[in-house]
DOMI-43271 format. One record per residue (C-alpha): x, y negated, z. Coordinates in steps of 0.05 Angstrom, whole numbers, plus 5000, padded with zeros to 4 digits. Layout:
% DOMI-43271
[[X; Y; Z]]
...
***
This chain:
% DOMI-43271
[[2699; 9110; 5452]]
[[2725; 9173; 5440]]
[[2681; 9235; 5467]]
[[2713; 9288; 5517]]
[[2773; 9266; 5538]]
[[2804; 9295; 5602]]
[[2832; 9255; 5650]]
[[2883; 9315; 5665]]
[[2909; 9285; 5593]]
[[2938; 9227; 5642]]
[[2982; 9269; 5691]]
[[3045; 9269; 5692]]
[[3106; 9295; 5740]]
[[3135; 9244; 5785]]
[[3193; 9263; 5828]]
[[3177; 9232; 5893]]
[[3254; 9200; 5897]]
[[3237; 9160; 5835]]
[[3173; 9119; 5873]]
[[3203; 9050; 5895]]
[[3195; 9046; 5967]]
[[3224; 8969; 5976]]
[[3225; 8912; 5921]]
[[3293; 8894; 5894]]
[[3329; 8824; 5904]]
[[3319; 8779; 5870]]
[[3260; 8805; 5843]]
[[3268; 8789; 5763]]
[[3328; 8844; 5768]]
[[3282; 8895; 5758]]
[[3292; 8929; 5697]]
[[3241; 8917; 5640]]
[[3231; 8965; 5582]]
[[3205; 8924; 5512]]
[[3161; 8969; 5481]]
[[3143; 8958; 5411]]
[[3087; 9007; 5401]]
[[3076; 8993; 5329]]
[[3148; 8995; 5313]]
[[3154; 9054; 5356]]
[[3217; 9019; 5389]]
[[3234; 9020; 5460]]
[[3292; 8972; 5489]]
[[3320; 8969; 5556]]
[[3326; 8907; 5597]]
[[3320; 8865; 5657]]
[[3263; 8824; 5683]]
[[3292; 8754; 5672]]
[[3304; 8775; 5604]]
[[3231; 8768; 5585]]
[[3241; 8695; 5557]]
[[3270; 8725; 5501]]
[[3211; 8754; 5468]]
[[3164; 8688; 5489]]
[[3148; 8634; 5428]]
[[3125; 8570; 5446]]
[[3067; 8587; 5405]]
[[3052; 8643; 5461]]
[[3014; 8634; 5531]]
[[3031; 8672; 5600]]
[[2953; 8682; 5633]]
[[2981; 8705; 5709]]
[[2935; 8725; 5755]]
[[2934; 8674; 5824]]
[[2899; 8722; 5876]]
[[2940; 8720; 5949]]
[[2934; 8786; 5984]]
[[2904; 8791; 6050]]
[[2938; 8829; 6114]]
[[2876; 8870; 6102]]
[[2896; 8928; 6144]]
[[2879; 8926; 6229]]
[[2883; 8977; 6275]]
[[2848; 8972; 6340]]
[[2807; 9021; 6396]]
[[2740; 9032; 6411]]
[[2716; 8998; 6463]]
[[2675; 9066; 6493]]
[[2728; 9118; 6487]]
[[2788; 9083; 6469]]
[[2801; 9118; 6401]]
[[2844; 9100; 6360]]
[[2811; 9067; 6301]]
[[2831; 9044; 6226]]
[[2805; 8988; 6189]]
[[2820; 8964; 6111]]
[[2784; 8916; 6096]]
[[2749; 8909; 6030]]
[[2708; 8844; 6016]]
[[2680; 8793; 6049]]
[[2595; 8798; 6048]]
[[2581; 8736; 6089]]
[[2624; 8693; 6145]]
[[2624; 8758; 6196]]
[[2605; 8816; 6151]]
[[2653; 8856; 6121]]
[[2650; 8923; 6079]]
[[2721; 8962; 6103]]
[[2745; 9032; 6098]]
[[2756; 9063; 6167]]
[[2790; 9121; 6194]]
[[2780; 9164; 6225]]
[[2711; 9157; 6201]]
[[2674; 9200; 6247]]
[[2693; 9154; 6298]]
[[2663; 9089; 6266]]
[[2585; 9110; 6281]]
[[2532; 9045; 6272]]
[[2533; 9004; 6337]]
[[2609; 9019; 6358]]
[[2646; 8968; 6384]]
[[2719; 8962; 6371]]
[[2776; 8914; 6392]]
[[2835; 8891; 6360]]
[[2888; 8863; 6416]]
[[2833; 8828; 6451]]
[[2833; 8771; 6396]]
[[2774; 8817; 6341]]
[[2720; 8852; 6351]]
[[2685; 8895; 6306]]
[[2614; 8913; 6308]]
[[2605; 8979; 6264]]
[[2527; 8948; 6233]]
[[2513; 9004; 6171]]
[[2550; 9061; 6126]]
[[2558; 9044; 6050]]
[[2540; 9088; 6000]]
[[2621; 9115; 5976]]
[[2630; 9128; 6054]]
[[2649; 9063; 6083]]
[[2629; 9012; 6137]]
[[2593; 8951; 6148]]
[[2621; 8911; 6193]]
[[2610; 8838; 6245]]
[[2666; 8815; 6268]]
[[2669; 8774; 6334]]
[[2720; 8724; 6347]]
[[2742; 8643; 6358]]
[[2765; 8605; 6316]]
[[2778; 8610; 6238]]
[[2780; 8681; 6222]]
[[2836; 8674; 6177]]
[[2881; 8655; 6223]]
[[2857; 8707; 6262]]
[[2875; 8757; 6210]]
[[2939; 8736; 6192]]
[[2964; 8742; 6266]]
[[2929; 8816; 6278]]
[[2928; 8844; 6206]]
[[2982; 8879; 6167]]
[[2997; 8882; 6092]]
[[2957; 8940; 6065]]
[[3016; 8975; 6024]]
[[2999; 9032; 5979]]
[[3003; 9099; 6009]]
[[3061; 9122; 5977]]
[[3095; 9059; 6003]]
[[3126; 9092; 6071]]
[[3175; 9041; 6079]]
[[3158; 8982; 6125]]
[[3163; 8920; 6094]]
[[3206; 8868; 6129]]
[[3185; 8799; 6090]]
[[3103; 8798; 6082]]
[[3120; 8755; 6025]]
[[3153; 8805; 5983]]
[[3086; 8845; 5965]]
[[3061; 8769; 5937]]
[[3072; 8742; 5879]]
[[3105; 8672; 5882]]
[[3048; 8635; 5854]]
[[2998; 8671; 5885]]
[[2942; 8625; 5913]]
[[2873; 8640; 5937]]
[[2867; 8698; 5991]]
[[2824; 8754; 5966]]
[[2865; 8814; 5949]]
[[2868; 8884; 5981]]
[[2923; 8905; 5933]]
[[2979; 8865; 5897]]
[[2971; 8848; 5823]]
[[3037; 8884; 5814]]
[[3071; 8868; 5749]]
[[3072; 8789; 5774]]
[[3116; 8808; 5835]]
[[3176; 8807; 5783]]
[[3176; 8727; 5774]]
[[3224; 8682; 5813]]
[[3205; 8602; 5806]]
[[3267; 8602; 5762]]
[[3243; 8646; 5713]]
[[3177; 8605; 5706]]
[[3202; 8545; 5702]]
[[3256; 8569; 5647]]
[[3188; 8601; 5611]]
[[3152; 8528; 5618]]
[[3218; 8502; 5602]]
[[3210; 8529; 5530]]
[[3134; 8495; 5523]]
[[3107; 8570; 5536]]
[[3041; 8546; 5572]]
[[3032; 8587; 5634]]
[[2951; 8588; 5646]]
[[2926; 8620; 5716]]
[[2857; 8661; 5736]]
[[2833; 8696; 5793]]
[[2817; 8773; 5802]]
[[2813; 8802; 5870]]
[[2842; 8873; 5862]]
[[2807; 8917; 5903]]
[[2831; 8984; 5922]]
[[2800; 9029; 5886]]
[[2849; 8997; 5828]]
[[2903; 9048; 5843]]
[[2862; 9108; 5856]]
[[2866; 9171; 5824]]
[[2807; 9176; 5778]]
[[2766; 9239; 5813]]
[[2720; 9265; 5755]]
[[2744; 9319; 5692]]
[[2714; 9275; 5637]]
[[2739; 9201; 5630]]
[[2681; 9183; 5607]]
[[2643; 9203; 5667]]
[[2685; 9152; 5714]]
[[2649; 9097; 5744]]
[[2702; 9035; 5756]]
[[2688; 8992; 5832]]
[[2668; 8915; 5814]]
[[2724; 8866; 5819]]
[[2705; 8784; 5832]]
[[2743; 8742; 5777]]
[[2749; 8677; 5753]]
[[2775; 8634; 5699]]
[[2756; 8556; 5686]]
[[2730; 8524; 5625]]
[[2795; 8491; 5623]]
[[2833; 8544; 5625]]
[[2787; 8582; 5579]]
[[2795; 8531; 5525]]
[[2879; 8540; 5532]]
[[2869; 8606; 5516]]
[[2824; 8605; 5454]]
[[2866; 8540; 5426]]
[[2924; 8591; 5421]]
[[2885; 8649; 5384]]
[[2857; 8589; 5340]]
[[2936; 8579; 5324]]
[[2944; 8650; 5312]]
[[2988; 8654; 5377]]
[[2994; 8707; 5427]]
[[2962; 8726; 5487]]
[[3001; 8761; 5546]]
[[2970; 8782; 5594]]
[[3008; 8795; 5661]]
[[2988; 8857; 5693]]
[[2924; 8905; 5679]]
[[2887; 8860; 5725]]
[[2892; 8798; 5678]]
[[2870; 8845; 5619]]
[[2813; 8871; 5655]]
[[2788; 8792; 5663]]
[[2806; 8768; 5602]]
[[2761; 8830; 5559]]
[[2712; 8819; 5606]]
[[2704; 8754; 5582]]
[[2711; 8760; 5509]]
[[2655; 8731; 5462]]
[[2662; 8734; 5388]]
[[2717; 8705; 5341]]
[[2770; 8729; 5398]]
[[2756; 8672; 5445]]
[[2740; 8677; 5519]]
[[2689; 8635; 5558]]
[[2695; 8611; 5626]]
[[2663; 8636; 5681]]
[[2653; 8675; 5750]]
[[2631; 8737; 5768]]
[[2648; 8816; 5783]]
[[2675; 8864; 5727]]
[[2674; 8938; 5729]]
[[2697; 8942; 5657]]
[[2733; 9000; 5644]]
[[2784; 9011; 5593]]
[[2813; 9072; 5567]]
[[2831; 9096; 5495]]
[[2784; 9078; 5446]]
[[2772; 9009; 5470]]
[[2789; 8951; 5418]]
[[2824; 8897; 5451]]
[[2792; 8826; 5438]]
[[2833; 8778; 5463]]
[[2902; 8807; 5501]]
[[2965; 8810; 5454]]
[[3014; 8827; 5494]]
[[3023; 8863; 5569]]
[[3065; 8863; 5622]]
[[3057; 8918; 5669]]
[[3087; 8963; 5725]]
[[3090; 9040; 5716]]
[[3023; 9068; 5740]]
[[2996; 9127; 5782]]
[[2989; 9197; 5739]]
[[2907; 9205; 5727]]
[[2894; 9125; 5741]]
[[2855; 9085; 5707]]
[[2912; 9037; 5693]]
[[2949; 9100; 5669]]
[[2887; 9096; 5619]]
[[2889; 9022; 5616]]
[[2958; 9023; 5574]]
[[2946; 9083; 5534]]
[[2880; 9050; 5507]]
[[2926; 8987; 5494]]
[[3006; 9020; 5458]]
[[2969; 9094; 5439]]
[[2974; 9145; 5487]]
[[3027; 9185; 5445]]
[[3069; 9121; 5454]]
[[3053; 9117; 5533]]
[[3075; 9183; 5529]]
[[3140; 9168; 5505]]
[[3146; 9103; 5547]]
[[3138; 9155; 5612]]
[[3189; 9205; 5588]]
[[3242; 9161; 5571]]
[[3219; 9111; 5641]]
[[3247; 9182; 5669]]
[[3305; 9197; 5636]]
[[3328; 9121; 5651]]
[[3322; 9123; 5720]]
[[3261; 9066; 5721]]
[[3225; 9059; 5789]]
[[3157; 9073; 5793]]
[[3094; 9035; 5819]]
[[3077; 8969; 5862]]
[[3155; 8958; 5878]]
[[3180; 8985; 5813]]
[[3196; 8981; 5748]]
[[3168; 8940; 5686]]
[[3147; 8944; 5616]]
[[3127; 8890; 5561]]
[[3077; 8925; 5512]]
[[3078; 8885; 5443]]
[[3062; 8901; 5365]]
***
């Protein structure tokens, strides 16, 4: 890894008019920039272009995880505060870890209600400032959720968003997300099935993006960061599609930072992957030598993220560089309901 490198080497300026604040229709209309980092050409597309660089000899790996309506907003039952909830993970049935605010509201042993159908017993503090949390109710909690919860949009997202569906991907499929793996939200069914169409296997795992995904990294020294755990999953199945086409001398690609993230976690020698379960922290940033991705689609990411690092580890960060100023000057939209890029040699 290279020594001393300064996260302040990721910022850039972002005019906030340039942040997408609702996804387009239909959603492979967004544009897509082909980057050919060792080429050092850049083209300018559209999303349902993207067949056109695929080979039958190639694999899609798309990641299946369903965002929850994570976010719930309730009073306590005491003072009737108002009170904040995101939740996080799941630790058993009841118990969740969240993120609450206002936080010196949430103190161990509150009680607070969410439309008289949730209740939320504040059990313990975590150690990054969060809660523990029971949560009282009938019936399957699920449900439950999905009536009383809403979808947890990013920050800078200050639109509200009319369709829940729009911030999932179309094949997403097991609840478990806080955050949308973002550079899938670009497919339509008729742009897979074109892809499949062409014998381009399309091979699906699981990684639960949690929040602190899209978080500004806080330290001076990349190296000092400390990435949250993530739960993933790919089968042996699935595992053995993957290494049949590095066997071939195929490619990889890898759809969104999230897939990457599983997929290195997983590498063993001879650029396969094994199957497997678990929760990866593995952090990537320049330096890293990729094992088994090829190719990446992604969205444009946050100045000082780790994704931001993500990319620059995979094209060179004088290319990312590039990517960013010219992403500008073309009038690309940024982050979750932007904008995307395919990264290839």
């Amino acid at each position: 890894m290279t020594p001393h490198m300064k996260v302040a080497d990721f910022d850039y300026q972002l005019p906030p008019d340039r942040i997408a604040q609702t996804p387009l229709e239909p959603r492979d209309h967004s544009k897509l920039m082909v980057v050919s980092y060792t080429k050092e050409q850049i083209s300018h597309k559209y999303f349902y272009d993207l067949a056109d660089y695929l080979t039958p000899n190639d694999v899609l790996v798309i990641n299946e995880t369903r965002v929850i309506p994570a976010r719930l907003y309730g009073t306590a039952i005491e003072s009737g505060g108002k009170m904040e909830f995101l939740l996080l993970r799941p630790l058993t049935d009841n118990r969740w870890e969240i993120l609450v605010k206002p936080g010196k509201r949430a103190k161990i042993g509150r009680i607070f209600d969410f439309g008289g159908k949730l209740q939320a017993k504040i059990i313990s503090e975590t150690d990054v400032g969060g809660r523990i949390v029971e949560f009282i109710y009938e019936g399957v909690f699920e449900d439950v959720l999905a009536e009383l919860g809403e979808m947890p949009l990013p920050p800078y997202i200050t639109e509200q968003l009319t369709d829940k569906e729009r911030y999932q991907t179309v094949y997403s499929k097991e609840q478990g997300s806080v955050a949308a793996p973002t550079a899938g939200l670009h497919f339509t069914q008729r742009l897979i099935d074109q892809i499949e169409a062409m014998g381009v296997p399309i091979i699906p795992l699981v990684l639960h993006v949690g929040v602190g995904t899209f978080r500004p990294v806080q330290v001076d020294d990349v190296a000092d960061h400390k990435m949250h755990a993530e739960f993933y999953r790919l089968s042996e199945e699935n595992a053995q599609k993957i290494n049949a086409c590095k066997v071939k001398g195929g490619r990889v690609i890898a759809i969104g930072t999230t897939v990457v993230r599983t997929l290195e976690t997983l590498a063993v020698g001879n650029s396969c992957v094994k199957a497997g379960s678990g929760w990866t922290d593995i952090f990537i940033y320049p330096g890293y030598q990729f094992q088994i991705v090829d190719a990446l689609v992604t969205n444009f990411h946050l100045p000082k993220s780790s994704l931001l690092m993500l990319v620059s580890a995979f094209a060179g960060s004088d290319m990312i560089q590039r990517v960013y100023k010219e992403a500008l000057r073309g009038n690309y939209r940024f982050f979750s309901f932007g904008d995307a890029m395919l990264l290839q040699k």
